[in-house]
N, C-alpha and C positions, 0 to 999 in steps of 0.2 A: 295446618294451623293458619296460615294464610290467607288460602281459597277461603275459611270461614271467617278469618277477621272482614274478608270485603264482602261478604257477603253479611253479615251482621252492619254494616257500617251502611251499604247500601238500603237493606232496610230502616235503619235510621233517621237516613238521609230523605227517604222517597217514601215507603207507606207503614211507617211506625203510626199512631193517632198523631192527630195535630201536639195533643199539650205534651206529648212525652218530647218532639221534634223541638217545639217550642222550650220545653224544660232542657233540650242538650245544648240549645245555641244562648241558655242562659249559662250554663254551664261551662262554655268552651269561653263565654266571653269575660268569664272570671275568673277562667286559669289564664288567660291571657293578661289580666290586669296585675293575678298575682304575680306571673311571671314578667313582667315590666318593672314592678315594685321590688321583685328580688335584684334584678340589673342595678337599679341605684341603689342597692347597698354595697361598699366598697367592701374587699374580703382583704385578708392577707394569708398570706402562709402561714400556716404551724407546724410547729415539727412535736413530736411526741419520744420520750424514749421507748428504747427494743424491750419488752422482757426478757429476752435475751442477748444481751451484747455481742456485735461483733468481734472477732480477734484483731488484735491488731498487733504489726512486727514492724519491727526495723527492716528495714531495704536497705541490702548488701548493694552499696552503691549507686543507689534510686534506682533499680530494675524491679518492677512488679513482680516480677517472677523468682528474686534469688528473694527469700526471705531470712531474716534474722532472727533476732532477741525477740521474745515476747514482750508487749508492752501493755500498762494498762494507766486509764487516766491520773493527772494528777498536777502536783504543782509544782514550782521551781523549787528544789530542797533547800536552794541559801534564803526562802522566804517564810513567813511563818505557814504550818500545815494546817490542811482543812480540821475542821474542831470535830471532834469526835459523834455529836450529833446530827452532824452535815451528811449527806449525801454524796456520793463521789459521782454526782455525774452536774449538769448546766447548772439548773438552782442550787448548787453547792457552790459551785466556781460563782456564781453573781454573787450570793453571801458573802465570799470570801474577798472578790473585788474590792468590795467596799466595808467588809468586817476595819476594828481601828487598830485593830495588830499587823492589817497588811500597810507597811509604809509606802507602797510605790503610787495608790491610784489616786493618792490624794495629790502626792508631788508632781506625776506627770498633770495633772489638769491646774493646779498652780500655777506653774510653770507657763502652762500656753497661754492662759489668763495674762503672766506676767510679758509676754515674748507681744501678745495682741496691745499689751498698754506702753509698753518699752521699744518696741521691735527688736528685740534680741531676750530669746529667757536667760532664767538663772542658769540654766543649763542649758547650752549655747544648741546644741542635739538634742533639741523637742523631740523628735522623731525617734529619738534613740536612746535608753539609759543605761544599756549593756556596758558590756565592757570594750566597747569601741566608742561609747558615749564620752561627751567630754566634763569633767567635774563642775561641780556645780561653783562658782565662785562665791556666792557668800551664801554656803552652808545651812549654816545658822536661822537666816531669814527664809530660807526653801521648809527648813525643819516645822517652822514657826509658823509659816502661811498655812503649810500642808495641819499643822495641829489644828489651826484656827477655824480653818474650812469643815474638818472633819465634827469638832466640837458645835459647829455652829447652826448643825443639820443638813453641811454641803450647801449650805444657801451660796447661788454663783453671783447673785447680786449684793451681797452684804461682804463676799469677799473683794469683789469688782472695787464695792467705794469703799475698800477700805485700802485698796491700792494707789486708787487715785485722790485720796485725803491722804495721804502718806508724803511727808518734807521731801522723800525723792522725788517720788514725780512732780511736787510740785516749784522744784526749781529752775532755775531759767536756762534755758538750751544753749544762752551764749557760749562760746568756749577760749581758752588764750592758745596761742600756739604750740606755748610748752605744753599745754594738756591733751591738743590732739597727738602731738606726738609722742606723750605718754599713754594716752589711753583712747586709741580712736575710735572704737565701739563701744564707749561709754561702760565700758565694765564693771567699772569702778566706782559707778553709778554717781560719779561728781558734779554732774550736771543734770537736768532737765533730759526727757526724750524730743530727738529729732527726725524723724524718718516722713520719707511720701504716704500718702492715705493708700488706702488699697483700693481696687479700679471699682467695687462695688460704691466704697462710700464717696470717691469725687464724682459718681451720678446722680445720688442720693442727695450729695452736699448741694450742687449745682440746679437740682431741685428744690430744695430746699428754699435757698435764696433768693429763688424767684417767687416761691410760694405756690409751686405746679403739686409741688410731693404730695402723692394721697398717703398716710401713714395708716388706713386700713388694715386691719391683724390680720392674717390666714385667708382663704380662700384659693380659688384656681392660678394655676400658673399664667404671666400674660406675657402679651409680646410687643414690647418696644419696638422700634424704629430699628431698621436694620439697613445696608446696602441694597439696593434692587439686583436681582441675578443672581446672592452669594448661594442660596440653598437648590437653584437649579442646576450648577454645575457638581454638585457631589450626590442631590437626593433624589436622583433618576426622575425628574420631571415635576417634585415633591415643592409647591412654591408657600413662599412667607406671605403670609399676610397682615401686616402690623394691624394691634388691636386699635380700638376707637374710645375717646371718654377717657375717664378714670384711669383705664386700664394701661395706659399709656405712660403714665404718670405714679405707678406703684414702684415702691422700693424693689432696688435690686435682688433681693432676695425670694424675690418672686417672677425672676425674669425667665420665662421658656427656654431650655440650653437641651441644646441636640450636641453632642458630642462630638459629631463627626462638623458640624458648621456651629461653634462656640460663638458668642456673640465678640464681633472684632474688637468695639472698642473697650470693652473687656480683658481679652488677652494682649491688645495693644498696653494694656495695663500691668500685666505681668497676671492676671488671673491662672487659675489652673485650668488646665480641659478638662477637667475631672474623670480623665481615664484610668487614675492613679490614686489615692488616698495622696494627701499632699497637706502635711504638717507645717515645715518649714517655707515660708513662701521667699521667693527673691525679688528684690526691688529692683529696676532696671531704670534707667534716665536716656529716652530717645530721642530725635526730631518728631518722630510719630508720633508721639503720643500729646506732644504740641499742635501738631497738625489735626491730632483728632479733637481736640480741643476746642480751635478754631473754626474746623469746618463739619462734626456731626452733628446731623440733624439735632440731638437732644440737646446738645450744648448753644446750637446756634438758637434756639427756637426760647431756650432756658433764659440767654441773652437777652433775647427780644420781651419776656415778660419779665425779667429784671429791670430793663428797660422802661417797658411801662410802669413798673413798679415806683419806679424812685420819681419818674417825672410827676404821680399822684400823691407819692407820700414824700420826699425826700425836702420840700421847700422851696420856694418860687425860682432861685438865684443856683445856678451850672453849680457852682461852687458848695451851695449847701447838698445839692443831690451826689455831686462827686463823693463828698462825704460820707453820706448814707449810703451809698452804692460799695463803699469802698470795707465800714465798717461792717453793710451785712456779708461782707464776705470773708472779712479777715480779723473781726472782731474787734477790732479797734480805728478808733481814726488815723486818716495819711498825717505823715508828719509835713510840716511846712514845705519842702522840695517836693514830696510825690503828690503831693496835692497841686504844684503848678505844672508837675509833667502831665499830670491826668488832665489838668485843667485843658491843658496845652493840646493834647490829643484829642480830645473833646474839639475842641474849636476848628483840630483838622478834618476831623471827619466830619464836623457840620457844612463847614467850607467843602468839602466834594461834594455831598451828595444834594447840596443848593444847585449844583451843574449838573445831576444826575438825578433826578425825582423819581426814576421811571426803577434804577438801581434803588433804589432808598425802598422803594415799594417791591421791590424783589426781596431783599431782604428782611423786611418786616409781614414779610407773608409765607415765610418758613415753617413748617412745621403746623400741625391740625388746632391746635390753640388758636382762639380765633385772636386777631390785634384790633383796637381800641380804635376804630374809626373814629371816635370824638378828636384823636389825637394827629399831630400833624406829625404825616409818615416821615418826613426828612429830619426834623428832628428827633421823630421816634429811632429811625434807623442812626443816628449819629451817638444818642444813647446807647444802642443796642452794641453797638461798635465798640465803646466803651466798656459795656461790663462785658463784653466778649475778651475783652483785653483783662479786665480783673479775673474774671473764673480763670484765665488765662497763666495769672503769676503764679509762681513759687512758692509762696505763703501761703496762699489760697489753698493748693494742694499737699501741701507740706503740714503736719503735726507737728506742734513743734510748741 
């Protein structure tokens, strides 16, 4: 079968007629084309059911080989059962997910909605609602979201502003001392939320403020600015290349994440490595993460076009752009005091980098964003120093 395929191929090749020769290299160049055309369409997995299901047993003490009890699919029995029209197999269980006799899928996704606008859920064990879960504190209101969600078509944004138009959230995070030490997790929900942003949205925010952020929907994953060297010492010779343009500048949610080299100042963040499903996140308060603050390339570079930023928009006079500098980052104006300390530090970094020009244009040429030669680099860098110092505060990073 072989000796004749090359021998049929051969004559093809060398003394078939010319148009038939001619009609196969038309041929071959449009299975080529279609098979290029198939490449860029992405696929996914499908799984299909068996017409015959496998058995399945209990494991007499997880050993594959001692088997037990027969089993066969189904639900939790303290929950309501699949309905009689259903299927006992996946499209049964997704019906049944989101059927409105089942109470739990509405409460757990509530609940995280509530933990992502509060930082703590109603039920303090997102991750958990077993009976190792911990109770939900006001009941009532878990009951009543979960109705509403349900009732309202699962719409995630209609439940979202209905959390954050809601008198709890919207009051003030101050607290007295008798109530931290009645309720330090806000449980009680007497106050406002207060928690750190999560390490995605103080890059996002920090972009934002200087007006870098591309807010683009969807498309390829890209890659920020990283350390030089981090993905050669784990990815056997595998090197980063930060993207160029745009792509530099897109929301974290579209940031490149290699699992084994997570992006650092991300998990300086307390981000997940996402080797794990990760509900519950932990907030953590470092020096590092000050540090990355002040000195990564995004943050420092962010600086510098908020820098340029305020010097065009913010008003002729230090004092009016402190302002603006200050408000686009914390949403409101400095109060009389931190407006002379700002002032004050303003004035110190102009006074150095007057004796260092050469420093003043080192830092104002950070990062691939190009800076505003119209603009004089010593004062730009003294600016830049400044809101390196704002993205820098407590407030800035703190929800609250």
């Amino acid at each position: 079968m072989a000796q004749a395929d090359k021998l049929t191929f051969c004559f093809l090749d060398q003394y078939a007629p010319k148009r038939f020769q001619e009609a196969r290299c038309e041929l071959l160049e449009l299975r080529q084309e279609r098979e290029k055309f198939y490449d860029t369409i992405p696929t996914v997995m499908v799984m299909q059911e068996s017409e015959k299901p496998r058995d399945a047993f209990v494991l007499n003490r997880g050993a594959y080989d001692n088997l037990g009890e027969k089993v066969t699919p189904g639900v939790p029995a303290i929950l309501p059962p699949l309905r009689k029209d259903w299927q006992n197999n996946r499209l049964g269980l997704a019906r049944w997910l989101v059927d409105p006799s089942n109470p739990l899928t509405a409460r757990v996704t509530v609940n995280r909605f509530w933990q992502m606008l509060f930082g703590v859920g109603l039920v303090k064990t997102v991750e958990d609602f077993g009976f190792q879960g911990e109770r939900p504190v006001h009941p009532g209101l878990l009951d009543w979201l979960a109705t509403e969600f349900m009732q309202k078509g699962w719409d995630v944004k209609g439940i979202v502003k209905t959390m954050v138009m809601s008198a709890a959230y919207r009051q003030s995070s101050k607290v007295t001392s008798e109530l931290l030490e009645k309720d330090p997790e806000n449980r009680l929900l007497a106050r406002g939320p207060r928690f750190r942003l999560p390490a995605e949205v103080i890059r996002d925010q920090a972009l934002a403020v200087a007006g870098l952020l591309v807010e683009q929907i969807g498309g390829p994953s890209v890659k920020p600015y990283q350390p030089p060297g981090l993905w050669e010492e784990v990815s056997f010779g595998d090197t980063y290349q930060p993207d160029e343009g745009e792509s530099l500048y897109r929301r974290s949610l579209y940031t490149y994440w290699k699992r084994t080299v997570a992006p650092p100042s991300m998990i300086t963040f307390d981000a997940t490595d996402r080797e794990n499903c990760t509900v519950r996140l932990t907030r953590t308060n470092t020096p590092l993460q000050a540090l990355n603050l002040m000195n990564d390339t995004t943050y420092v570079e962010s600086s510098r076009v908020l820098g340029q930023r305020v010097m065009k928009e913010g008003g002729p006079t230090p004092e009016e752009r402190i302002v603006y500098a200050f408000r686009l980052a914390t949403a409101r104006p400095p109060r009389p005091r931190e407006g002379k300390l700002l002032l004050d530090a303003w004035q110190r970094f102009l006074g150095r980098y007057k004796t260092d020009p050469n420093g003043a244009l080192q830092l104002v040429s950070v990062g691939k964003f190009p800076h505003d030669e119209t603009l004089d680099p010593v004062e730009l860098a003294s600016y830049t120093s400044l809101a390196n110092l704002i993205l820098n505060l407590d407030e800035t990073i703190t929800k609250e």
